[in-house]
C-alpha positions as CSV (number, residue, x, y, z in Angstrom):
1,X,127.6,101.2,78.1
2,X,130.8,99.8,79.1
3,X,133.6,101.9,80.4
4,X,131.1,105.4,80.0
5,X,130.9,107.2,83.4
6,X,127.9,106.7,85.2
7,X,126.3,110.0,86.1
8,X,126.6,111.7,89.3
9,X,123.4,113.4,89.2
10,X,120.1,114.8,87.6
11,X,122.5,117.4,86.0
12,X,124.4,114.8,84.4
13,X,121.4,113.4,83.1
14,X,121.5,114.0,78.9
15,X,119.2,112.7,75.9
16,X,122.0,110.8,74.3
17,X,122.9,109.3,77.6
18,X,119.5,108.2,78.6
19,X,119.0,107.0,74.9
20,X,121.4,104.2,74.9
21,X,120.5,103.6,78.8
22,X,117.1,102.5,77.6
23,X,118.4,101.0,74.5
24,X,120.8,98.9,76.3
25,X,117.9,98.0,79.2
26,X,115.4,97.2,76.9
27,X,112.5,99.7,77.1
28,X,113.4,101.1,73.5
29,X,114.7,99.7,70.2
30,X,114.8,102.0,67.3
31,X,114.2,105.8,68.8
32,X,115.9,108.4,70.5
33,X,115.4,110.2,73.3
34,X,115.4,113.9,71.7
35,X,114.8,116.2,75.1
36,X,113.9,115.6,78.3
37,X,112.6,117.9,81.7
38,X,114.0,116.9,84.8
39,X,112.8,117.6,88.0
40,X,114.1,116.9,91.5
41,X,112.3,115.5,93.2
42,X,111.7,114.2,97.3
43,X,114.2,117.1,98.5
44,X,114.4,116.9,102.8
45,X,112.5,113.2,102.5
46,X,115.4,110.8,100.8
47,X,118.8,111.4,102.9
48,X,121.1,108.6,101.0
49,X,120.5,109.5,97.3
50,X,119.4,111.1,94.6
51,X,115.5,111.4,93.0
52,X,114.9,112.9,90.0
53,X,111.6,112.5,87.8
54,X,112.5,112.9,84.0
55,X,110.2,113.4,81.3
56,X,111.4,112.0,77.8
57,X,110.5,113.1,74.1
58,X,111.8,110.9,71.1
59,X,112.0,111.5,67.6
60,X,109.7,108.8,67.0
61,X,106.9,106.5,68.7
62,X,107.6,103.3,69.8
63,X,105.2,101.0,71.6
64,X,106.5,100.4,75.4
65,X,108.7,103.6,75.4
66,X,108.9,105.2,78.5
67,X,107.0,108.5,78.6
68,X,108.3,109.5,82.3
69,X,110.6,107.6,84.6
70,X,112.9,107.8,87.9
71,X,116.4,108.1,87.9
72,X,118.0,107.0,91.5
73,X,121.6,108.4,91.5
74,X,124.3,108.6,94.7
75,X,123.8,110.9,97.9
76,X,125.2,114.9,96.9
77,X,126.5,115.5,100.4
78,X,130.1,113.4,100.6
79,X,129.2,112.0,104.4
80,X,125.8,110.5,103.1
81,X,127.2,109.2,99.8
82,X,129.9,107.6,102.6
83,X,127.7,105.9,104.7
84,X,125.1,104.2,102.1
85,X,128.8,102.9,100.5
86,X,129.9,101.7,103.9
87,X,126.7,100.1,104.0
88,X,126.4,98.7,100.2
89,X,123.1,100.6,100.2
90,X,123.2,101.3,96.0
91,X,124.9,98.0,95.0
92,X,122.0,96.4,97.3
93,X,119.1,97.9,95.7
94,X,120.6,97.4,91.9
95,X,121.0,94.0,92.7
96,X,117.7,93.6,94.2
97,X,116.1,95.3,91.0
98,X,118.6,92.6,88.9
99,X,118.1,89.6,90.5
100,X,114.7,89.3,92.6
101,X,112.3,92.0,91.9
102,X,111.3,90.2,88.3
103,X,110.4,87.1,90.3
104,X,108.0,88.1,92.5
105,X,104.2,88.8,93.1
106,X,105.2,92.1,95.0
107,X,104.5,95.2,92.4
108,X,107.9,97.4,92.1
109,X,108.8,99.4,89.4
110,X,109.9,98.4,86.4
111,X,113.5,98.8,85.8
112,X,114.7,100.1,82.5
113,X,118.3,100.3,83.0
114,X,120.8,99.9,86.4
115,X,124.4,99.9,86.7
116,X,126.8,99.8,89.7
117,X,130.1,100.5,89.7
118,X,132.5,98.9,92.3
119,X,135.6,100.8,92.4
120,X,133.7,104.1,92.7
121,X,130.5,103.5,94.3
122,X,128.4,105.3,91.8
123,X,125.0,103.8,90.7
124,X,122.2,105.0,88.5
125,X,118.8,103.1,88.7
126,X,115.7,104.1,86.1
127,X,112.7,103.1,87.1
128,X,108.9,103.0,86.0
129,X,107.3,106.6,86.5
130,X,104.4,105.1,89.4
131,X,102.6,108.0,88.8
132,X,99.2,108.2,88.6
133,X,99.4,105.9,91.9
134,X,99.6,108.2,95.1
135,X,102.6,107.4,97.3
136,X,101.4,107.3,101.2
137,X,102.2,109.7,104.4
138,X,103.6,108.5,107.3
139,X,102.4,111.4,108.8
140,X,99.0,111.4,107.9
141,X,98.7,107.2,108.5
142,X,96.6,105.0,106.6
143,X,93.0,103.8,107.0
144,X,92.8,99.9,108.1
145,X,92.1,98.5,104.5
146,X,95.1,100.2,103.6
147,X,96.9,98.6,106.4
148,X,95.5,94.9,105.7
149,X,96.4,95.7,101.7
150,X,100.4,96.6,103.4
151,X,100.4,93.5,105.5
152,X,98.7,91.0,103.5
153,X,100.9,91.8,100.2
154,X,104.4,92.1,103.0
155,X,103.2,88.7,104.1
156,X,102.7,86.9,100.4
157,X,106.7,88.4,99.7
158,X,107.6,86.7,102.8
159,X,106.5,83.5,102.1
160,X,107.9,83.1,98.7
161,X,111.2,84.2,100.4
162,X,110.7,82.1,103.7
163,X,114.1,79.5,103.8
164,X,114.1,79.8,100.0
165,X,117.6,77.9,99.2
166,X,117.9,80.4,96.6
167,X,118.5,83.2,99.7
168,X,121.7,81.9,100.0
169,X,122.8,82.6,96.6
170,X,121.8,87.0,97.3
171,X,125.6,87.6,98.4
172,X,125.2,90.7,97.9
173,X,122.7,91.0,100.8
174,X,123.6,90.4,104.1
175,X,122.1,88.9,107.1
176,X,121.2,91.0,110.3
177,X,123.4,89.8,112.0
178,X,126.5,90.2,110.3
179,X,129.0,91.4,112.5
180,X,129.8,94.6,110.7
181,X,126.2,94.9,110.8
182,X,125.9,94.2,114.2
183,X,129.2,96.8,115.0
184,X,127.6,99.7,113.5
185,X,124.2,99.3,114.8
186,X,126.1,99.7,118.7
187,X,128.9,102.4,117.3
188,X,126.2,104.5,115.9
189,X,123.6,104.2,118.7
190,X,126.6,104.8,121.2
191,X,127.4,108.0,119.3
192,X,123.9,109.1,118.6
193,X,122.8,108.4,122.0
194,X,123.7,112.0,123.6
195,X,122.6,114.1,121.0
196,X,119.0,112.1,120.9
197,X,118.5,112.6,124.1
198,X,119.2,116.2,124.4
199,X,117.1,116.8,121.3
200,X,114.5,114.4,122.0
201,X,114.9,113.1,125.6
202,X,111.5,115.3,126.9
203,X,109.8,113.0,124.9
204,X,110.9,110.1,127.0
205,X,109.5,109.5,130.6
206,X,111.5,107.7,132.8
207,X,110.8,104.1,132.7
208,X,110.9,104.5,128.5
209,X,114.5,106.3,129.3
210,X,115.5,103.4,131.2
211,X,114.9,101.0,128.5
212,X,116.6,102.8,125.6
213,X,119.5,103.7,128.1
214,X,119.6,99.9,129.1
215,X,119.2,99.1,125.4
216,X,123.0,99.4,124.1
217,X,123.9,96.0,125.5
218,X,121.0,94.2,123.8
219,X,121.6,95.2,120.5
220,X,123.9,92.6,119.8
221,X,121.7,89.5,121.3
222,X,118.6,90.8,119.5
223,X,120.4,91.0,116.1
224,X,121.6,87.6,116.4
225,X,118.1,86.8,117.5
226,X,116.8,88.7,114.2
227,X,119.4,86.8,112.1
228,X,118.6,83.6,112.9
229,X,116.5,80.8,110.9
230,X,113.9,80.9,109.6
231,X,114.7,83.7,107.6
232,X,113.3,85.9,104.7
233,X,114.1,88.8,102.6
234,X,113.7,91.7,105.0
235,X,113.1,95.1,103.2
236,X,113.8,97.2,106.8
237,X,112.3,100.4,105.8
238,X,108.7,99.4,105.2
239,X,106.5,102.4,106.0
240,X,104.2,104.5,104.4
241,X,106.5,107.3,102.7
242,X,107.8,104.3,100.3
243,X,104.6,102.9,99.2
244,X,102.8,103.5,96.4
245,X,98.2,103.2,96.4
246,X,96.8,102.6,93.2
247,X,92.6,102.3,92.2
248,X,91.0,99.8,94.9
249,X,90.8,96.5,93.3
250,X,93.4,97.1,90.6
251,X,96.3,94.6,90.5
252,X,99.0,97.7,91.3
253,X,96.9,98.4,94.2
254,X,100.1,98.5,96.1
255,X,103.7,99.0,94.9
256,X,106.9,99.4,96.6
257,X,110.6,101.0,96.3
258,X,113.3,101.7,98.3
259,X,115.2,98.3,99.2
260,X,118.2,99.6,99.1
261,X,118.7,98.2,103.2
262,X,117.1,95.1,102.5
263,X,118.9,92.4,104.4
264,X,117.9,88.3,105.3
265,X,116.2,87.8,108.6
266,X,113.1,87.1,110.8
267,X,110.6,88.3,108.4
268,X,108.0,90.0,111.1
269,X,110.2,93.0,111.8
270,X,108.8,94.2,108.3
271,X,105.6,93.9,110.2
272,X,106.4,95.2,113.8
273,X,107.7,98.7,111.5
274,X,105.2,99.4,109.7
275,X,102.5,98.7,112.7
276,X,104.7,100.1,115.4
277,X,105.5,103.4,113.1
278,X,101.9,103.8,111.1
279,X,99.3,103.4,113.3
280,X,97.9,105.6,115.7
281,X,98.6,104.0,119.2
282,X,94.9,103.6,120.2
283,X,94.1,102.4,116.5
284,X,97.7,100.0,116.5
285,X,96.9,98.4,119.7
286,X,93.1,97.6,118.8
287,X,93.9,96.1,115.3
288,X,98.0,94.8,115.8
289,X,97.3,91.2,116.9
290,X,94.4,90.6,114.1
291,X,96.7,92.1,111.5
292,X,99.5,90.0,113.0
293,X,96.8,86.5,112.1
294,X,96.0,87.3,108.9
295,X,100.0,87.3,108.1
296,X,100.8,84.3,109.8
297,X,97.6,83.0,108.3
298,X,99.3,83.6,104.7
299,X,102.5,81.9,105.8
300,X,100.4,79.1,106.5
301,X,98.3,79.5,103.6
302,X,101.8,79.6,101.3
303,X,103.4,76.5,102.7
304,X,105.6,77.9,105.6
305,X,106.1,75.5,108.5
306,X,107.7,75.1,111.9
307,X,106.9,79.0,112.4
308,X,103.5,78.9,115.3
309,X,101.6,82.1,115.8
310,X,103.4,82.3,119.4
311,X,106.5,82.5,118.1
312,X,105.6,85.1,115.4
313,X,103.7,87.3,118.3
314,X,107.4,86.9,120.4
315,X,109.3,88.1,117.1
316,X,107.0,91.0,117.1
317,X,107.2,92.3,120.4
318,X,110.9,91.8,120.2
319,X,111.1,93.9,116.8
320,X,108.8,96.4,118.9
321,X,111.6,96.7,120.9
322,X,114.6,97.0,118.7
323,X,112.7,99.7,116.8
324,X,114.5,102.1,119.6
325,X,117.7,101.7,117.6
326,X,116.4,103.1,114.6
327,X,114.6,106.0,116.4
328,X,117.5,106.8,118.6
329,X,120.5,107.0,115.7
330,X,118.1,108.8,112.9
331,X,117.1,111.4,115.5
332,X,120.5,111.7,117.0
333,X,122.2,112.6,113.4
334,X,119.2,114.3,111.7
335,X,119.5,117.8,110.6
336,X,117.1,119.6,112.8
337,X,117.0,121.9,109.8
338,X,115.2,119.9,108.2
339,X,111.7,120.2,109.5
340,X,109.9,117.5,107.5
341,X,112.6,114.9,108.7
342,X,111.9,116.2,112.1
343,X,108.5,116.2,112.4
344,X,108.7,112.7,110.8
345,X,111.3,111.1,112.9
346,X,109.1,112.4,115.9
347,X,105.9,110.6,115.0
348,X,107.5,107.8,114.5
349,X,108.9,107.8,117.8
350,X,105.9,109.2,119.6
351,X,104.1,105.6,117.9
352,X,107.0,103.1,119.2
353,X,107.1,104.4,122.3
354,X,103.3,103.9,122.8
355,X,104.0,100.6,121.3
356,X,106.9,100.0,123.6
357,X,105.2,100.5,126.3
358,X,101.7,98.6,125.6
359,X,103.6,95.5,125.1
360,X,105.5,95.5,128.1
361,X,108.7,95.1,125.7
362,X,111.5,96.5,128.1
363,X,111.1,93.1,130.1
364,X,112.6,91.7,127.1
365,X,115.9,93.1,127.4
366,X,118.6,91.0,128.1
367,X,120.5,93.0,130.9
């Protein structure tokens, strides 16, 4: 589809375009998309793109032909759309969809079509329709076999990633600890750090408000700390809201989306989000370090070396940690209009904090 402009949006969504889309990708060879019924979808939950699910009707069968899938497109609002290009947010997650998602045990959609433009930014991803899995609720939590299913399948991903010499050719992806990585992370918690606390800082008491005020000066040590060997693919965003439950026992039992920050790093901060930001405290702090075995066990079990369970339960504590950043800069720039975002960002906090605090993490700041 060379030189055609990528859509913009569900709007610009059309029969014709999405015909040679899935022609082009693969998913259909002789019919045509005739109609289709798009409907927005995940309005208030996504904040740096576009969701739409569209339902197609073609002029003929064909075996394989996607019934319903999910078109990705950029951000609406110009600052969001500015930040996940700053960021390489949409080239990351085409790229990941291109290059790594085929070659791994880890269920994620299937991808029909991608494209990513460079000059302009725009993307457009369709994806398998998951559906009649049920996506989960960070709100709600999980039960414990939902959270060993989470960990043991993060932990298998891991491993096939762990010092792969095939991470070095992702250039697309960076490491944590890139520098401009590294400069955002202390711009945006600098400039998020007043409005947090007046929104949120009630929340905090005053040995917790110590740490997150102390925490500014750490970011930069921890991230180099997070980049360092051995490293994996690190999706960064691993959490309920993003992954998909099928039938117990099925082989889709679990799927997963949304990679568009994956970056390469110390694998167990995958682990330390999800725990830190799922569980309830009381439930987190009996189960964390049995859940935190059975994934080193697996990166034992796959061949990983060099990588002792005292180091992974160090990474973890220190992930604990650095989970403040992300609490601190989403809650500090959130539009308190939006009262699912809200009430989101504040369970997760209410969980780290708890987490925070039961591991004794603040002594691990480097001030």
């Amino acid at each position: 589809m060379a030189g055609q402009k990528l859509p913009s949006g569900p709007q610009d969504l059309t029969p014709e375009w999405l015909t040679q889309a899935l022609r082009e990708g693969g998913a259909i060879a002789t019919s045509n998309v005739t109609s289709i019924d798009t409907a927005v979808v995940g309005e208030g939950v996504g904040f740096m793109g576009q969701l739409a699910q569209v339902k197609l009707s073609y002029d003929k069968a064909e075996e394989g032909a996607p019934q319903s899938l999910i078109a990705k497109l950029p951000a609406a609002a110009p600052e969001n759309r500015e930040v996940a290009t700053f960021f390489r947010f949409y080239e990351r997650e085409v790229r990941f969809y291109e290059q790594v998602a085929h070659a791994i045990e880890l269920r994620t959609p299937r991808r029909y079509y991608s494209a990513f433009d460079p000059e302009t930014g725009d993307y457009v991803l369709l994806l398998e329709d998951l559906a009649p899995a049920r996506v989960g609720d960070q709100l709600a939590g999980c039960s414990v076999q939902q959270a060993e299913l989470c960990i043991r399948e993060l932990a298998k991903f891991h491993a096939t990633w762990w010092e792969n010499p095939k991470l070095g050719e992702l250039d697309w992806m960076p490491s944590i600890d890139d520098d401009w990585q590294i400069e955002s992370a202390e711009q945006s918690y600098a400039e998020s750090w007043d409005p947090f606390i007046e929104r949120f800082g009630h929340q905090l008491s005053p040995a917790l408000r110590d740490i997150a005020e102390r925490f500014g000066k750490s970011i930069r040590p921890l991230m180099h700390k997070f980049g360092a060997r051995p490293r994996t693919i690190v999706h960064g965003d691993y959490r309920l809201d993003i992954l998909f439950f099928g039938p117990p026992g099925s082989n889709d039992s679990l799927a997963v989306i949304d990679w568009q920050i994956s970056s390469r790093g110390r694998g167990v901060f995958d682990v330390a989000y999800f725990l830190a930001g799922t569980l309830p405290p009381s439930e987190r702090k009996a189960k964390e370090q049995g859940l935190l075995r059975m994934y080193h066990d697996i990166l034992t079990e796959r061949g990983v070396r060099g990588y002792d369970f005292d180091q992974c339960w160090a990474d973890y504590r220190v992930s604990v940690l650095f989970l403040i950043v992300y609490s601190v800069i989403s809650m500090g720039s959130i539009d308190m209009a939006n009262e699912r975002g809200v009430e989101l960002f504040t369970t997760i906090l209410t969980r780290t904090l708890a987490a925070i605090s039961d591991l004794n993490a603040g002594e691990l700041l480097t001030d």
